[in-house]
C-alpha positions as CSV (number, residue, x, y, z in Angstrom):
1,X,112.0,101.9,114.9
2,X,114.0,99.4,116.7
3,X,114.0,96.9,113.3
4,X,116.6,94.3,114.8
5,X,113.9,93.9,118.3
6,X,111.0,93.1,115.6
7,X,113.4,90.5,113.9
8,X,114.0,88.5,117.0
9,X,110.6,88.6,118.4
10,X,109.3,87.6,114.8
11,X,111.5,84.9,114.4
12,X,110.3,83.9,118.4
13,X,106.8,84.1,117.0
14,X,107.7,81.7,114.2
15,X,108.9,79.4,116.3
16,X,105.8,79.8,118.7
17,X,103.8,79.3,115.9
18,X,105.2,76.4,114.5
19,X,105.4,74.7,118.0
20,X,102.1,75.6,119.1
21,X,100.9,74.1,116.0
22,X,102.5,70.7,116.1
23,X,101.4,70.1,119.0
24,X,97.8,71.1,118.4
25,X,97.8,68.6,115.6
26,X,98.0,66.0,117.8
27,X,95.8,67.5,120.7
28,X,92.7,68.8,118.6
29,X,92.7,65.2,117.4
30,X,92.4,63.6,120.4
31,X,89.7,66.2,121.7
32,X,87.8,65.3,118.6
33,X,88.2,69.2,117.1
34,X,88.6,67.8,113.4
35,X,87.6,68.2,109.9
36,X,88.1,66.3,107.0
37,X,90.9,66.7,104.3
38,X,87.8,66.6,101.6
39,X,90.6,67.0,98.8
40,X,92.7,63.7,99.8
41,X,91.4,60.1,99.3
42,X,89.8,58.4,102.3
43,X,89.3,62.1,103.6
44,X,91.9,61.6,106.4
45,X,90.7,63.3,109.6
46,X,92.8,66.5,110.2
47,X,92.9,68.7,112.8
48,X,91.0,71.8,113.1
49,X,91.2,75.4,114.7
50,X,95.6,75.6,114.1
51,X,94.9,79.5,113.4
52,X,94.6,79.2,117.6
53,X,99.0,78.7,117.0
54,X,99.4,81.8,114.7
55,X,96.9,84.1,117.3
56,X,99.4,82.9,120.3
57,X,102.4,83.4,118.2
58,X,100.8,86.7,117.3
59,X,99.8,88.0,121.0
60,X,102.6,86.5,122.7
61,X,105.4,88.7,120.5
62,X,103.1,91.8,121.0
63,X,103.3,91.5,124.6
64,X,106.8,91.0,124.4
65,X,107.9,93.8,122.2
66,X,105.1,96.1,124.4
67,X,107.0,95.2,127.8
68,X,110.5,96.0,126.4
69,X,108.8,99.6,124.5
70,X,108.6,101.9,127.8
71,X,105.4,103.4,126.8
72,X,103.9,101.8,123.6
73,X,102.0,103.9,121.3
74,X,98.3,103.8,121.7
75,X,97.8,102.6,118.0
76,X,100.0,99.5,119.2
77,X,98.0,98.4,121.9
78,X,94.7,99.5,119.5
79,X,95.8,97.3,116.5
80,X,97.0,94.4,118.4
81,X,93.4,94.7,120.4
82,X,91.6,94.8,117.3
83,X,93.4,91.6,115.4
84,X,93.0,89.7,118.5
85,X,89.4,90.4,119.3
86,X,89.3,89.2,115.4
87,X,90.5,85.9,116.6
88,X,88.5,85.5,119.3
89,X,85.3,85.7,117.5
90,X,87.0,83.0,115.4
91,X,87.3,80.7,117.9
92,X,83.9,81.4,118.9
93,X,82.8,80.2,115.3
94,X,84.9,77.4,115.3
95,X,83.3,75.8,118.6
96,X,79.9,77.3,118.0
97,X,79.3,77.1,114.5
98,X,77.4,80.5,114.9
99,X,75.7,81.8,112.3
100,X,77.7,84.1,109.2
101,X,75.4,87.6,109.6
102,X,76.5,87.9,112.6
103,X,80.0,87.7,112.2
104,X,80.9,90.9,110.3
105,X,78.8,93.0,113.5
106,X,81.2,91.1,116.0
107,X,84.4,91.8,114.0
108,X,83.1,94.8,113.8
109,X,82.6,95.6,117.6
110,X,86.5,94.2,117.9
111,X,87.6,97.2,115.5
112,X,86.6,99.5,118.3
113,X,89.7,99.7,119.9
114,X,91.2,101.1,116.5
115,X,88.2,103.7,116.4
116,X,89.1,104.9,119.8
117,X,92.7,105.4,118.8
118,X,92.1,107.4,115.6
119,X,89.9,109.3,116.6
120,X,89.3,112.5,115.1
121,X,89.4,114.1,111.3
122,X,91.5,111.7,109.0
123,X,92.3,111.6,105.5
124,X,92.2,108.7,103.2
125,X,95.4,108.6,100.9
126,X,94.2,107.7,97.0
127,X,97.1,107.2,94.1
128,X,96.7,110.6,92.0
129,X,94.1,111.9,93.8
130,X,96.2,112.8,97.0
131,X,94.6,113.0,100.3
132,X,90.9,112.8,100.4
133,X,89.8,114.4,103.5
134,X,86.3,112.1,105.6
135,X,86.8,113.6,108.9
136,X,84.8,111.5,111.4
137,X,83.3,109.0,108.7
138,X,87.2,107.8,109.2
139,X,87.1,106.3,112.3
140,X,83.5,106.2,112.8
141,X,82.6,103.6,109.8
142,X,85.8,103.4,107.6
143,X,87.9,101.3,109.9
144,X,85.2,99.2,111.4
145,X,83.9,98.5,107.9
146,X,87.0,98.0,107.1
147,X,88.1,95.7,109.1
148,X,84.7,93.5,109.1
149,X,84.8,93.0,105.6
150,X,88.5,92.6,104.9
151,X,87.9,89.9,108.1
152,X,85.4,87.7,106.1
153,X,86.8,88.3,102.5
154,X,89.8,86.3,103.5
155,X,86.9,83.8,105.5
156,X,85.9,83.2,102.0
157,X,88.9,82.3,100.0
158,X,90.0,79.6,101.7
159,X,89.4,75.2,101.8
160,X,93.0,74.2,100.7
161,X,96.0,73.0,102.1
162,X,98.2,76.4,102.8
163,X,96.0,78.1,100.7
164,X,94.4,80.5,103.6
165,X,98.2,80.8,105.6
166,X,99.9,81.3,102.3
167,X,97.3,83.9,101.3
168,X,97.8,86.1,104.5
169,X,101.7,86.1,104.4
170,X,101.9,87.2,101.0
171,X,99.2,90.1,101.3
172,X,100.6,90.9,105.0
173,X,104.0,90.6,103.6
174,X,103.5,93.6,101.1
175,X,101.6,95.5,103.7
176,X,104.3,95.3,106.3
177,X,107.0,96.4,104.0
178,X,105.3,99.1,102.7
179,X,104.4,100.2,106.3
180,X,107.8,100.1,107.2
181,X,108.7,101.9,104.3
182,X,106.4,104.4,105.3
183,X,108.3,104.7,108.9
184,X,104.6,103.3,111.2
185,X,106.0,101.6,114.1
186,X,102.3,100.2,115.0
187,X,101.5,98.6,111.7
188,X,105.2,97.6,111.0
189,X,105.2,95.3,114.1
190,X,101.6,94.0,113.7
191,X,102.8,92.8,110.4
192,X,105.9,91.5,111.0
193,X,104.3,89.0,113.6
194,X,101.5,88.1,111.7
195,X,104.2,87.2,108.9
196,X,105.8,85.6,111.0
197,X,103.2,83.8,113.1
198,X,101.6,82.5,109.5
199,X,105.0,81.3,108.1
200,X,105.5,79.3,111.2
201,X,102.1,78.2,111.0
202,X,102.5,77.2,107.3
203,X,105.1,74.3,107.9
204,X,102.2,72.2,109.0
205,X,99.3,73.2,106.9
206,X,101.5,72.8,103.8
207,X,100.4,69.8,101.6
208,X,99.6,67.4,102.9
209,X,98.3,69.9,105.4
210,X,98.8,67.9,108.9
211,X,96.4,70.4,110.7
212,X,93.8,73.0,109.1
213,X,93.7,77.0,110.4
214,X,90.1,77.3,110.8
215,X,87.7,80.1,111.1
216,X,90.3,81.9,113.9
217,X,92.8,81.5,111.1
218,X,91.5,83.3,108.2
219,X,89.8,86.0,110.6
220,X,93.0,87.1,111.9
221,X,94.3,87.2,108.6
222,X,91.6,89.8,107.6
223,X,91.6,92.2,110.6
224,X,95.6,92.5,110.5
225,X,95.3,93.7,106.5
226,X,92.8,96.7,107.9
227,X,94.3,97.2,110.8
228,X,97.7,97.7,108.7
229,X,96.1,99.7,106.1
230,X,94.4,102.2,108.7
231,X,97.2,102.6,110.8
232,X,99.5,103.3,107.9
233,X,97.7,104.7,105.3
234,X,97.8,102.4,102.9
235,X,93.8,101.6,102.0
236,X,94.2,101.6,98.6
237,X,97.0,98.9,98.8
238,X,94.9,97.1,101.0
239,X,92.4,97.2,98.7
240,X,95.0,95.6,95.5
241,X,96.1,92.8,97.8
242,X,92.8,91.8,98.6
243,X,91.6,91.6,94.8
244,X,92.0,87.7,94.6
245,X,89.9,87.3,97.7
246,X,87.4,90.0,96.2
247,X,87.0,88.5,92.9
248,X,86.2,85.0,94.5
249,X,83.3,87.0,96.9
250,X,82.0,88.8,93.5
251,X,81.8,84.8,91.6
252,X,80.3,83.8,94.8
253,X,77.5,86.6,94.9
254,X,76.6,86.0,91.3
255,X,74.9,82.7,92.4
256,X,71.2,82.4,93.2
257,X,72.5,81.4,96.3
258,X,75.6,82.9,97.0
259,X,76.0,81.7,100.8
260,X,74.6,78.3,100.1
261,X,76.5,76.9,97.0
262,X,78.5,74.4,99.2
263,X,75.6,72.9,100.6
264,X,73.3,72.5,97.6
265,X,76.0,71.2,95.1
266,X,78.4,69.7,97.3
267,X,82.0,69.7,97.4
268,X,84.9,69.6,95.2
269,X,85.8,66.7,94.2
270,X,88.9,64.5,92.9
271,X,89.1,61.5,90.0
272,X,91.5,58.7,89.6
273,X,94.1,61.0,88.7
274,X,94.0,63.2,91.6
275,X,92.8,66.1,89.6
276,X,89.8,68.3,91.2
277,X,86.8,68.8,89.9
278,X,84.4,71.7,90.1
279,X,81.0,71.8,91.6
280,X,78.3,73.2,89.9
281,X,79.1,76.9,91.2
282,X,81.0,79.8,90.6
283,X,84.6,80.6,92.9
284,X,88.0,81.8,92.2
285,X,89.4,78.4,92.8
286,X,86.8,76.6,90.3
287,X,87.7,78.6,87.5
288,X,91.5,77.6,88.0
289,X,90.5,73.5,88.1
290,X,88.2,74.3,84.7
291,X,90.8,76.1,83.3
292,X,93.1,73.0,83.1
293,X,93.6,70.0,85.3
294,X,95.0,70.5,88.6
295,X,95.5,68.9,91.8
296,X,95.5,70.3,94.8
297,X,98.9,71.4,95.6
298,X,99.3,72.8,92.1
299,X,95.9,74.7,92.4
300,X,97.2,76.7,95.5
301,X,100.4,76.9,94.0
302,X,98.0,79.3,90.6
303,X,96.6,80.9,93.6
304,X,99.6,82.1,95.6
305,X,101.2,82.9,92.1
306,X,97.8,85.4,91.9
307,X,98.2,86.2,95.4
308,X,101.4,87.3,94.8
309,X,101.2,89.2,91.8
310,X,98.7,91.7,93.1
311,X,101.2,92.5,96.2
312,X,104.0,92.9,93.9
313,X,101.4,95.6,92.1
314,X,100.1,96.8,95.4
315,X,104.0,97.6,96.0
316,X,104.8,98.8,92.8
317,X,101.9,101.5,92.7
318,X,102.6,102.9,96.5
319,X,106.0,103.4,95.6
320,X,105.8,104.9,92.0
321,X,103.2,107.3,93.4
322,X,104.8,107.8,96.7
């Protein structure tokens, strides 16, 4: 594993990402793709759809580093297939607005790339349990699953300035590591340019976010923590990375109506003191502003800190039990 060639073409999708980005600020605006910064007085207009930057950044490198690799592993080309599809359907829901059942089937149907490339009998790896031998259920349902739900998990968590780019490079972050660690050339380079492609990304959706990452944003995000975990073997650190983002779909599904709790009671809101203020239904982020008084920067700040301890735990347990 050529570590030096996945630095530079990382640090070129940074800079991708970070261009692309600044300019779509500007552009998305003019075109009238926008949302409002609901957290901000006056809710400035702000541009929407910027996860379009990290995707470039993301496919650009992977062509790069594929064109210099004289014949790139299958996994490679399947991962990199998979996360992009991912975006795509993103952008789809971003322009369209399409409904959210039929999301997970499409993320789904863009996993199949990865089922093609592992197929066959495969094992899932499970901290003092050892291997754990699914044969065809592996390919077959684990990694589309997989990949769907990880997809809209990360769909869910989100609504704050850097909250949803901040998010993904932490969790990616401790995947990639451990992936290199664990010598997977595929997953290694997937992750390093997601990283990469999110950091860039995250100089302009920092507060006071100047462009927002969309639907094509948090997808990605998603799809490249399965794609990592499956091509590596690290599901179960997957799984503790994505806790925060779990525990926020669990308060969610508790409501009567779990899919509808924005619409019914209405967003968050801020008073004179710039401190948010709950609706009248359960999230992760909601219990941090009842917990004590927070603006918006500091409540993404509690959240990252989460974020961050479960990939410090997700690092810790791989390598203790290694």
């Amino acid at each position: 594993m050529n570590l030096l060639a996945v630095a530079a073409v990382g640090t070129l999708a940074a800079a991708l990402s970070y261009l692309s980005a600044r300019y779509f600020s500007k552009k998305f605006v003019k075109m009238g793709m926008t949302g409002n910064d609901i957290h901000k007085p006056g809710r400035p207009v702000t541009a929407e759809m910027g996860g379009v930057a990290v995707l470039l950044a993301f496919f650009t490198g992977s062509v790069v580093l594929m064109v210099a690799t004289a014949d790139p592993p299958l996994p490679l080309l399947a991962g990199v297939a998979t996360v992009t599809g991912s975006g795509l359907v993103g952008i789809a829901d971003d322009v369209t607005n399409m409904r959210q059942r039929y999301k997970p089937f499409l993320i789904a149907a863009a996993a199949l790339p990865l089922t093609y490339a592992l197929w066959g009998p495969n094992a899932i790896v499970v901290p003092i349990l050892g291997s754990l031998p699914v044969g065809y259920i592996f390919p077959l349902l684990v990694v589309p699953v997989a990949v769907a739900i990880s997809a809209n998990f990360t769909n869910m968590l989100a609504g704050f300035n850097g909250l949803e780019a901040g998010s993904a490079a932490i969790a990616i972050g401790a995947l990639t590591f451990l992936a290199a660690y664990r010598g997977s050339y595929p997953a290694t380079v997937i992750g390093a340019l997601l990283v990469s492609g999110y950091l860039g990304f995250l100089v302009l959706n920092w507060y006071p976010a100047k462009i927002f990452p969309g639907d094509v944003g948090t997808l990605i995000a998603g799809a490249g923590i399965a794609t990592i975990a499956v091509l590596a073997g690290l599901e179960f650190a997957a799984i503790v990375v994505s806790i925060p983002a779990g525990i926020d779909f669990a308060l969610k599904m508790i409501a009567k109506r779990p899919f509808g709790g924005r619409r019914i009671f209405g967003d968050t809101t801020i008073d004179e003191k710039g401190n948010l203020i709950a609706p009248s239904y359960p999230a992760l982020v909601h219990a941090f502003m009842r917990a004590e008084p927070t603006g918006e920067r500091g409540l993404v700040e509690s959240v990252l800190g989460m974020q961050a301890l479960y990939a410090a735990l997700a690092i810790a347990i791989t390598l203790v039990l290694a």
